[in-house]
C-alpha positions in Angstrom: 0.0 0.0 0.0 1.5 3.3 -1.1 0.8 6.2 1.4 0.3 9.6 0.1 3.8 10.8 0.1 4.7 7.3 -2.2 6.3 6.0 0.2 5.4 1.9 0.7 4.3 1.7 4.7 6.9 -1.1 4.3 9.4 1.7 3.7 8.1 3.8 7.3 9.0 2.7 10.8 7.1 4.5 13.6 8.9 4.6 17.4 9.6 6.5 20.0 12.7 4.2 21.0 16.1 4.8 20.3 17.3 1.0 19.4 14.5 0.3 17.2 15.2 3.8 15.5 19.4 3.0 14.9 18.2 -0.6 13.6 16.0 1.1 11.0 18.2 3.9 10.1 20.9 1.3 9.5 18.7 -0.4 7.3 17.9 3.1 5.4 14.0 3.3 6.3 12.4 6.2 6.8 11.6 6.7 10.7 8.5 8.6 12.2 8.4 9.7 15.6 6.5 11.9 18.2 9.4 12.3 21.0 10.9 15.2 19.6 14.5 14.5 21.7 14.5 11.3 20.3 17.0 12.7 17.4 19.1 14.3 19.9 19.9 11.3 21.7 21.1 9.5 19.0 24.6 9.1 18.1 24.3 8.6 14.7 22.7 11.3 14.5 24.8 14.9 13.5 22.4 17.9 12.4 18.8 17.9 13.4 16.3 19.9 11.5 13.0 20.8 12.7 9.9 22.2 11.8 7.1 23.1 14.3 4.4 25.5 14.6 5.0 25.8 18.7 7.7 28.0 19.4 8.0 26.4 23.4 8.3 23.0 21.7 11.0 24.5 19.3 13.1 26.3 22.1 12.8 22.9 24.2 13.8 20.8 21.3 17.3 23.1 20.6 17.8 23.2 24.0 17.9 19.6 24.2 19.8 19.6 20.6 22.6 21.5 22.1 23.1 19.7 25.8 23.5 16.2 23.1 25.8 18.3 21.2 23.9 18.1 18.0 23.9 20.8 15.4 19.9 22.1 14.6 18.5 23.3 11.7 15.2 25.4 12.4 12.5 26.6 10.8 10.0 28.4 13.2 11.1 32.4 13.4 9.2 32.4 16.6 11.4 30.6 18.9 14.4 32.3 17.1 12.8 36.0 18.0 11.8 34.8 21.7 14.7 32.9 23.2 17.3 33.1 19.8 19.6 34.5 22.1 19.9 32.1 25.0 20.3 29.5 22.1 
């Protein structure tokens, strides 16, 4: 069954656990998650980029991104404009 994006559900892996996660980017499937530190905590893991509509969520998420020593990517001005410079 092809989703609407055209990728096969086959293709999608859906956790919120950090083994599970590795095992499926190891295997180059595309991973879908609602913990949004779970990208943080991975090793594997270099540059995270996120996109959210919540700016506290976004702040909280770089926050987290930089205490794991990840690089982030953001797209949500808000967050920038309301805690940008204690990022």
């Amino acid at each position: 069954m092809k989703m609407e994006s055209g990728v096969s559900q086959d293709n999608i892996l859906e956790t919120d656990a950090s083994d599970p996660t590795l095992d499926g980017l190891n295997t180059c499937i595309n991973i879908v998650t609602s913990s949004y530190s779970l990208a943080s905590q991975l090793e594997a893991i270099d540059i995270v980029f996120y996109v959210t509509l919540s700016p506290a969520v976004g702040a909280e998420t770089a926050y987290i991104c930089f205490l794991n020593g990840k690089d982030i990517v953001m797209v949500i001005v808000e967050a920038d404009v309301t805690v940008g410079r204690i990022l």
